[in-house]
Structures are given as structure tokens and as C-alpha cells.
N, C-alpha and C positions, 0 to 999 in steps of 0.2 A: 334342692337337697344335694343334687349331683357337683354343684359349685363346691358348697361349703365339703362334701366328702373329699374333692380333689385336695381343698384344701389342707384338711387332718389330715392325709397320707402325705403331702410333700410338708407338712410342719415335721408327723411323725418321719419322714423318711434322712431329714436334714438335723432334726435328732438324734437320729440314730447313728450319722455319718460324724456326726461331734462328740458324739462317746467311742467311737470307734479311734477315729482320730487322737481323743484321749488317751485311749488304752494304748494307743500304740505306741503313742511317747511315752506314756510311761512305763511302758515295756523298754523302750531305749533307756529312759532314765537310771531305772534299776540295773540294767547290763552297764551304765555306765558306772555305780559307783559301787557295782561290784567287781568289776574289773581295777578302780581307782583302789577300793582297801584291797586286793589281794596285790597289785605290784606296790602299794604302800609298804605291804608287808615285807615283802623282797628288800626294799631300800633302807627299811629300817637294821632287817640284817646288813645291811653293807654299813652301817654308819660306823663301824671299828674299822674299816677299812681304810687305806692309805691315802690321803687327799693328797692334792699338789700343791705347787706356790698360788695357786688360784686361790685357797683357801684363807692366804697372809694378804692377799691381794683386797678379796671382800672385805677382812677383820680390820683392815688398816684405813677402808672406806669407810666403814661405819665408826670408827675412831674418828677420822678426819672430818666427815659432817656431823657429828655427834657435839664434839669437842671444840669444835673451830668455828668464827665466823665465817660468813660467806665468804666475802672475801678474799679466805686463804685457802679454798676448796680448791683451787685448782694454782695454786702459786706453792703449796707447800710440798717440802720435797724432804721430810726427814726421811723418806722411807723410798725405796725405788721404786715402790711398785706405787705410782704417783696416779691421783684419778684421771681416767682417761677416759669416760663414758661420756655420754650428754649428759646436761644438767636435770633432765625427767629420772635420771638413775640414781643420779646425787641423792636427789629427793625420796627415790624410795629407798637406796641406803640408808637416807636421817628417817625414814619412817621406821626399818626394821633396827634402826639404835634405838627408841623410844620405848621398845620390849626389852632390848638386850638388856638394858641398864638395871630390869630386875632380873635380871640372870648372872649376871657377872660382871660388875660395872670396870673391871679390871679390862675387859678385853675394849671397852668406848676410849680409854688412853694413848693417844697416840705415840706416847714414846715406848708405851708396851713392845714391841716390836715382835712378831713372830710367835706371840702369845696364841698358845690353844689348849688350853684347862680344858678337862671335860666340859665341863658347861657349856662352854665358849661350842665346844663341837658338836655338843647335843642343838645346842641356839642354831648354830650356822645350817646345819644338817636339815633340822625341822621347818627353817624359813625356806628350805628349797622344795620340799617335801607340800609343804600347804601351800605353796606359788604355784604350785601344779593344778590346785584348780582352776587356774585360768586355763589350761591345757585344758580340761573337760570340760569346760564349758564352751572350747574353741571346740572342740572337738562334736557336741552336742549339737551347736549350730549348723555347721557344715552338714551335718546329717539331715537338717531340715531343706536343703537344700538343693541337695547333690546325692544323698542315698535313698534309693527306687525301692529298696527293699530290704527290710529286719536282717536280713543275711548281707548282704554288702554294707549296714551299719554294722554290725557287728563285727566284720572283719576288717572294715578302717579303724574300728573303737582299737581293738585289738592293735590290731602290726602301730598306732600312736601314742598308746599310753603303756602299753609295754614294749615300744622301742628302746634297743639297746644301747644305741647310739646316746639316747640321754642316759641310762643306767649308768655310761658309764661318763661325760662326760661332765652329766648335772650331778650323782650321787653318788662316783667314786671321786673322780677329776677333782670337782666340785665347781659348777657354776650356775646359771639360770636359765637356760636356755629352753626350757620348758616353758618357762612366765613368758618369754617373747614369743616363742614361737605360738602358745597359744593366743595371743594378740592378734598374732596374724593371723590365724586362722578367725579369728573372728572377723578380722577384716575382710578377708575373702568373702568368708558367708556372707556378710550383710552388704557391699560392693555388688555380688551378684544374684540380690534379690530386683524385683522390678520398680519398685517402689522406692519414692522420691529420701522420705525418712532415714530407708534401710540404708541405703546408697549412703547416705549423708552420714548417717554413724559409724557406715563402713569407712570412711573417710576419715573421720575423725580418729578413729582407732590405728589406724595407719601414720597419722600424722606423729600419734603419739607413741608409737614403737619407732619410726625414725628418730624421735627426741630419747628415748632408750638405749637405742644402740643404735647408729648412724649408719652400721654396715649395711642393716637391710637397703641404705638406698640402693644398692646391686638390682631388686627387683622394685625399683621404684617406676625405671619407664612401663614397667606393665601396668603399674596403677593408673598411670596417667593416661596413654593413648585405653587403654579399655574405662576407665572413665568419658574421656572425651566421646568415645564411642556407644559406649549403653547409657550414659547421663544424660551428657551437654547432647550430643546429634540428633539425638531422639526424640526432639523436642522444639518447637517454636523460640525458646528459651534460649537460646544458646548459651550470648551475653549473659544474661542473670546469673543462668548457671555455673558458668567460670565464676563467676563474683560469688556466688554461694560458697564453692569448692576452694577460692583463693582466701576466702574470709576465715575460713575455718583450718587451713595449714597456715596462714598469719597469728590469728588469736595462742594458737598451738605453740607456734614459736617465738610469742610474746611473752606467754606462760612460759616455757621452758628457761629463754635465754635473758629475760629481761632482766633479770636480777644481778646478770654477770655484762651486761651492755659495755661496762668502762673496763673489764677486761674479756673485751671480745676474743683479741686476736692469742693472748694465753692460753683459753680456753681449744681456739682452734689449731693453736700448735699443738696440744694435747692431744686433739682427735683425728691429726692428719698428721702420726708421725713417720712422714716419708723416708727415714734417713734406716730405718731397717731392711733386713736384704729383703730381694729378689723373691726367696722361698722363705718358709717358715719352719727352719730345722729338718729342714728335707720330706717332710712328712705327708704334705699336702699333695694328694694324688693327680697333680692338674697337667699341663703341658709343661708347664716351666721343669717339673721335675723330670719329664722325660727330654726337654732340651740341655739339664743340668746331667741326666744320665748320660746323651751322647755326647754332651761336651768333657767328661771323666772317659770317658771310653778311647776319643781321638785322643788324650793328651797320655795317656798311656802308651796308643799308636806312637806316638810325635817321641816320646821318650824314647822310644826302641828301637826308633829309625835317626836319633842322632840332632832334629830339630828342635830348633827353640818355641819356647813357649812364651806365654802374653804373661801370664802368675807363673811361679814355683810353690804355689801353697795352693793346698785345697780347700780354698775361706769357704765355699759353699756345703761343705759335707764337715763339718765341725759342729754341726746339730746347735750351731747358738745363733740368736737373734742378729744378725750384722749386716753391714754391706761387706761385698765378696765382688770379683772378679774371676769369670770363669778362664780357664788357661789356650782354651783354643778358637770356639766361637762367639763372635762378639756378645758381652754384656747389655743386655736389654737395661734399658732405664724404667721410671716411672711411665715416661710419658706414651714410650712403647709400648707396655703391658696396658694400658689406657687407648691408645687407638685398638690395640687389640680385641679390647672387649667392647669397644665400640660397634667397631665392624664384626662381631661374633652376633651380639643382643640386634644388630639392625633386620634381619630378615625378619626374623619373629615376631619385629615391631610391626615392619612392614604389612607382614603377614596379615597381624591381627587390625589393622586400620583398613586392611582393603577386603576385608571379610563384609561380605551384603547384608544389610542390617535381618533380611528379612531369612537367613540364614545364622546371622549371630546368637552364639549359647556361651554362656557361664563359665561350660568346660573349656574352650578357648580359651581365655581368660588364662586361666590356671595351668593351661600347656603353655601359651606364652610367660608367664613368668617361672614354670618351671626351666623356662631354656635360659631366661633371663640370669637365673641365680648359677645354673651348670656354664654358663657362658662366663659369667665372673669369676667361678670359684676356676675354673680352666685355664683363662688368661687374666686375673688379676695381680697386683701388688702383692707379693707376702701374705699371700691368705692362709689362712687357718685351716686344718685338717677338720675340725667342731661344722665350718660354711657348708659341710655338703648338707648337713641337715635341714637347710633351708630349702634345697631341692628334693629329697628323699620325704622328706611331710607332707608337702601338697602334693608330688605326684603319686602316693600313696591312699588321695582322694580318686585318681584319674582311675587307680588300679581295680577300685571298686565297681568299676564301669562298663569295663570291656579288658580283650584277654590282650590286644597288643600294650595297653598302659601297663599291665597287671605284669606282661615279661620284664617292657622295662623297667617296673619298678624292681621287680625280684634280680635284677642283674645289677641297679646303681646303690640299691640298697647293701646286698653283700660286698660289691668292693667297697662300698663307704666306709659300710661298718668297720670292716675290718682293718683299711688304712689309719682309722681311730685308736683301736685295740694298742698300737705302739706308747700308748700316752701311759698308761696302765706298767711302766717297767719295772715294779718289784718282784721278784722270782717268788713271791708267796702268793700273785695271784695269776700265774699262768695258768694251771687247770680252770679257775675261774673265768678267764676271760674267754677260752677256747670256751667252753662250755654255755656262754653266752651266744657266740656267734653263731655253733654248730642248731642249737636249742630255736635262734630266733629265726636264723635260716630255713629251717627244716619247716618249724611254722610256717611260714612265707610259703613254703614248700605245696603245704598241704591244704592250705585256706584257700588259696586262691585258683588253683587247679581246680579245686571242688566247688566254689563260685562261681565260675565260668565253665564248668563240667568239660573242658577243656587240654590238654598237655599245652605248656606254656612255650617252654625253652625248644628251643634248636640244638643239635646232640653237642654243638663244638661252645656254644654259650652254657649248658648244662657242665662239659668238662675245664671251662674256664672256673665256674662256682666251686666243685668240687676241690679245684686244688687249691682255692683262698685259705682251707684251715692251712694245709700245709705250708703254704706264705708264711703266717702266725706258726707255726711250730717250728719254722726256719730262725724267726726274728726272734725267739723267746728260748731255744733250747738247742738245735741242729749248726749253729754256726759256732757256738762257745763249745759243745762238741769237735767240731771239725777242724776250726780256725783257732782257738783260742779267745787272745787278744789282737789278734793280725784283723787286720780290716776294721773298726769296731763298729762304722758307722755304715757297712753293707746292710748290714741286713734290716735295717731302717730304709735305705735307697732301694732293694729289694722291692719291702713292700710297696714302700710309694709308688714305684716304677707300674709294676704289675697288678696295685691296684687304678691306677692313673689308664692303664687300657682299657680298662671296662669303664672308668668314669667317664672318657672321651668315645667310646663306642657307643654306650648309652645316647649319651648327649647328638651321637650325628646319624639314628637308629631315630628317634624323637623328630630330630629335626626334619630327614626327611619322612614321614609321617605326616608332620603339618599340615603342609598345604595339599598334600593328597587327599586328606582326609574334607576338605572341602570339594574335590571333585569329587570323590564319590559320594559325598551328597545331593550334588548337582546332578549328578546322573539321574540319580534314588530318584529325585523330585521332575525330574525328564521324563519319565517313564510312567509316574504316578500320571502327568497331564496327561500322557497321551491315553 
């Protein structure tokens, strides 16, 4: 009798922990999509609002694969803003043509040029708006994973799906970056589950956001050495495993490119247009910007003392896509800003390949490629102001964790944001965009101090944050006050500059962190033996 009673009590007791379990997700479920329709609700107020060339850019994709053989998807050039994505983008560009065409078959013409009827903007708006569920559902996984507790999912749910970094760059700017970046997170989650399956679809999804947008390969070596390391090593397996992993980023890019094979190298000129400058319009907060601020500094010096200069022109502060020559210190190449991030990304590699297996976690993982992504967006090619997003997301997982992730997220978070905010320049939506940064800041503020029962910052990282609005009310109102038209392109260098401190502060605050952060687990586990 006493067997079978054990029994009932651990049937009943493993019952009860599967409704529990249940409730609990569905407890996160519901916090997710109510959080998903209330900033829906937000974006949908924004859809009157000012898009960019980004905007002519998508309409003239979905005209192009709509309208056009394959063929000519990447050969045609009536329009400049010519497809430059991988061919997995092409394809869902011709997938969101295949709606448009009952919405306004005017805007699928490629000689439309610059066409945006309402419809056209209602279409565009709402295809970035419903791409966002793949953000919650990246968002959803990752929780089964990495959040310990209803209160730290709810405040990753939070600072993700109402980041303002996408409010403004997905649904004012206008672009997608919500659909990849939620890819990626699903890659994370399912890469750092233990399980053979999970791994292998986290793989797959990976492969297939590099065929999306190529830039993520910035954090690709993380995929791979923490692969090699919680896959392939962990296992008698090795061999196989490579061939499983190799088979599956093959198949990926069979699919993707096989269609365009006879014009491979069209396609790859397309996605590796080297011949653009240095920076990208001055904006991107990285080192380059703060080696372009000292290089405008000494040639002012150089001016006033009588010597000559390498340029008479300031090609690099003319806020347009070019090659430039700076006037005093030498011009970095491609190949330069490419060792550079080489030698940036290798510790971290290192780091995480000599980590003991019997010591290795998940969140490793995810600090290494958060250094991976702040290592490229620092010292890469003409990056984008939009790249830091790819570091502020995942380490925004970290943040839910412990209080040292939690500062740096709250310090690469505000300077990001707000080196973003410049993209935003019609004078009708300054209040709005101040009112964004102050609003999501303040959040950041309060969530996470109160998760980690904690104070976060350090007084002189607290007085750095505080005067990022004033950056923004310099770059949008205080210098056309002051200066006029004199300068025009400061107060863009401005923010770059001073936010580019705290994006390089962050980044070598993290870095040494790293491998500290495995001694003092060595210790912890020292001390437990004895």
C-alpha cells in the first residue's frame, strides 16, 4: 500500500509542478502581448510621422521582386537605392509584394519612383508592425531560458519590445529591424539550450538571419567557437557534429543563393560595397568618429600655425555616404578597420574557448557576442548608427541577471539611443524624440535598480547619462540658437563624439569583467570543496 501511496503523491506531486509550470508561462504569455498591443498602440500613432529614404528604399524592393525576374533583382539599377540585402530578404520583400498588390498595385511598379499614396504607407507601416512578432516570440524564448524569475522576464519583455531604439529606427526611420533582431534572439535561446534539437534549430535560424542581412556576421565568431564548445566538444561526436552544423549553414545557402549562382559576384558587389567612406555620416558613435573628431581638431591646430595639410576639404563631416581623406592623420583603409576588429573580437573568443567546460553557461555565450557586436560597431567599416542595436538587445538579457550587466546595459543603452535620435531631423519632432529617450531612460532607471534592490551607476557614469538629453537639445535646438548656419555639421560630430565615450567605456567596463568573472567562480567553487 505504502509503494502504490508513494506513488500517487509523486504522480500527484509532478502534476502539480506541470500546471504550475503552465500557469507560469502563461503568465509570461499574457504580459507578452500585452505589452506587444500597448506599444502597437504607440506605433500606430507614429505611422503619420516622417519616414526616411529607407522608406523609397523597401517600396522600390518590393517593386523590384514583385515586377522583375530573378534575374534582374540585383542587376537593376533604374533607381539608386538598388537591392543590397541577401537574397533570403529579396524573398521576403516578393513575399510582402504578394499582399501589397491588393493594397495598391501602383506602389509594385518599378518605374513608380518615390511613390507613397497612403496605402502604400499604411502597407509599409503595418508589415513592420506584424514582423514584430517574431521579436516576441524571440523575446518569449529567451525567457524560457535565461529568466529565473516573473520579475526579470518582465523587465527584459519590457526595456525589448518597448525599446526606443526600434520606435524610432523600425517605425519612424522605417526599417525591419525588429524581424532580425527577433531571429536572433531566437537563435540564442535555442543555441543555448542543452539539447541536441534545440542547438540545431538555434543554428538554423542563425544561418538564416546571416542570409537576411549579412552584417550580423560581426557576431558570427561567437556563434561558432560557443558552438564548437557546448555542441561539437561535449560529445564523443565531434566529426558528426561539424557535419551536422556544416550541413545545415550549406543547405541554408543553397536555398538562399542558388538561384542567383550565375550572377554570384553582382550579387556580392552589392553586399560588400567597400568604396563608401570610413564613417557613416558622422553619426555612428564608434572610435572612428572619435579618431575623425581628433583628426578636425589638429587641422584647425595645423591651420593656425601656418602648416600644411594632407586635404583642404572636410570630405568626412559633409554627413554624405563617400570616401574622404582626413587632413592631418593618416586615412585608415578597409583593411585597417578589419584587422582592427579582428584583434578587438579575439580576446573574447579566446576567452570563451578556454572557459572549463564544467564551468561553462549560456550567459557566456551572450557576453561574448555582446563584445563581438560593440567590437565591430567600434572598429568597423562605415557602420551604422541602427549596429549598436545588436549589442543593446542581448545585453539587455545579461541585465536581467545581475547588477554589474544591468549598469552596463543602462549606460550603452543611453548613449546608443540617443547617437540614433540624430536620424529623426525634422524640427516637428524634437519634443518627441527628447521625450522618448528621457521616458525610456528613466524606465531603465527604475526597473532595474528595483530588480536588483540595488543603486546601479557610479556618481560620474550617473552624470555622464544625465547630460545625453542636453547632447540632443544641443543637436536639435541650442546650436541653431547660438551658431546659426556656421558649423552645420557640429552638432551631429558633437553627439557622435560624446556618445561614442560611453559606447567605448561600456565596451572595455564588459571586457574587463569577463574573464574576472570566471575567477570568481573558481574561487566560489574553491571554497565550496573545502
Amino acid at each position: 500500500m505504502s509503494s502504490r501511496t508513494n506513488k500517487r503523491e509523486s504522480a500527484t506531486k509532478e502534476s502539480q509542478k506541470v500546471i504550475q509550470e503552465s500557469n507560469t508561462q502563461w503568465s509570461r504569455d499574457k504580459l507578452l502581448l500585452q505589452t506587444f498591443a500597448l506599444v502597437s498602440s504607440i506605433k500606430v500613432l507614429l505611422v503619420p510621422t516622417y519616414h526616411s529614404t529607407d522608406f523609397e528604399v523597401h517600396r522600390n524592393w518590393l517593386a523590384i521582386t514583385h515586377s522583375l525576374p530573378i534575374t534582374e533583382w540585383y542587376t537593376n539599377s533604374n533607381s539608386e537605392w538598388t537591392l543590397d540585402y541577401p537574397p533570403l530578404f529579396a524573398w521576403f520583400e516578393w513575399l510582402l509584394s504578394q499582399f501589397g498588390k491588393f493594397v495598391d498595385p501602383e506602389m509594385l511598379k518599378v518605374d513608380n519612383l518615390n511613390y507613397a499614396s497612403g496605402r502604400t504607407v499604411l502597407f509599409q507601416r503595418a508589415t513592420v508592425m506584424i514582423s514584430d512578432l517574431t521579436l516576441v516570440y524571440g523575446v518569449r524564448e529567451i525567457g524560457k531560458v535565461y529568466a529565473t524569475s516573473f520579475n526579470g522576464f518582465a523587465a527584459f519583455a519590457f526595456l525589448t519590445l518597448c525599446n526606443m531604439g526600434l520606435l524610432v529606427v523600425d517605425h519612424i526611420h522605417f526599417q525591419y529591424n525588429g524581424f532580425l533582431l527577433g531571429i536572433l534572439l531566437i537563435a540564442i535561446a535555442n543555441v543555448s539550450k542543452p539539447d541536441q534539437t534545440s542547438i540545431l534549430i538555434g543554428a538554423g535560424a542563425f544561418s538564416i538571419l546571416l542570409n537576411l542581412k549579412h552584417l550580423y556576421l560581426y557576431v558570427a565568431p561567437a556563434f561558432i567557437v560557443w558552438l564548437l564548445k557546448w555542441y561539437c566538444s561535449r560529445s564523443g561526436n565531434l566529426f558528426l557534429r561539424l557535419i551536422q552544423l556544416g550541413a545545415i549553414v550549406l543547405t541554408v545557402l543553397a536555398i538562399s543563393f542558388g538561384p542567383f549562382v550565375t550572377q554570384l559576384t553582382q550579387v556580392l558587389s552589392r553586399l560588400f560595397p567597400f568604396k563608401r567612406g570610413l564613417v557613416h555620416a558622422y553619426w555612428a558613435p564608434n572610435a572612428w568618429a572619435l579618431y575623425v573628431g581628433v583628426d578636425k581638431v589638429l587641422s584647425v591646430l595645423w591651420k593656425r600655425l601656418g602648416w600644411p595639410l594632407t586635404t583642404q576639404t572636410a570630405a568626412m563631416t559633409g554627413g554624405l555616404v563617400q570616401e574622404g581623406e582626413l587632413s592631418v592623420l593618416p586615412t585608415p583603409t578597409p583593411i585597417v578597420t578589419f584587422i582592427a576588429t579582428i584583434l578587438a573580437v579575439m580576446p573574447a573568443l579566446i576567452t570563451l574557448s578556454k572557459r572549463r567546460q564544467n564551468m561553462l553557461k549560456p550567459r557566456d555565450f551572450i557576453t561574448c557576442l555582446v563584445l563581438c557586436g560593440l567590437s565591430s560597431f567600434i572598429f568597423g567599416w562605415h557602420v551604422h548608427e541602427k549596429a549598436i542595436l545588436t549589442a543593446i538587445l542581448p545585453l539587455g538579457i545579461l541585465a536581467t541577471l545581475d547588477s554589474f550587466n544591468a549598469r552596463a546595459f543602462m549606460i550603452l543603452s543611453a548613449a546608443g539611443h540617443t547617437s540614433i535620435l540624430p536620424l529623426l531631423f525634422p524640427k516637428n519632432l524634437i519634443i518627441l524624440k527628447i521625450t522618448m529617450l528621457l521616458t525610456y531612460t528613466a524606465a531603465s532607471w527604475v526597473c532595474l535598480p528595483k530588480l536588483h534592490r540595488t543603486s546601479l551607476l557610479r556618481t560620474y557614469e550617473w552624470l555622464y547619462i544625465a547630460a545625453l538629453p542636453l547632447v540632443t537639445l544641443y543637436e536639435t535646438l541650442i546650436h541653431r540658437i547660438v551658431l546659426g548656419d556656421k558649423l552645420p555639421f557640429l552638432p551631429l560630430a558633437a553627439t557622435s563624439i560624446y556618445c561614442a565615450i560611453g559606447v567605448v567605456y561600456t565596451w572595455l567596463l564588459i571586457y574587463y569583467n569577463y574573464p574576472c568573472d570566471e575567477m570568481k567562480e573558481a574561487k566560489i567553487m574553491k571554497k565550496k570543496r573545502r
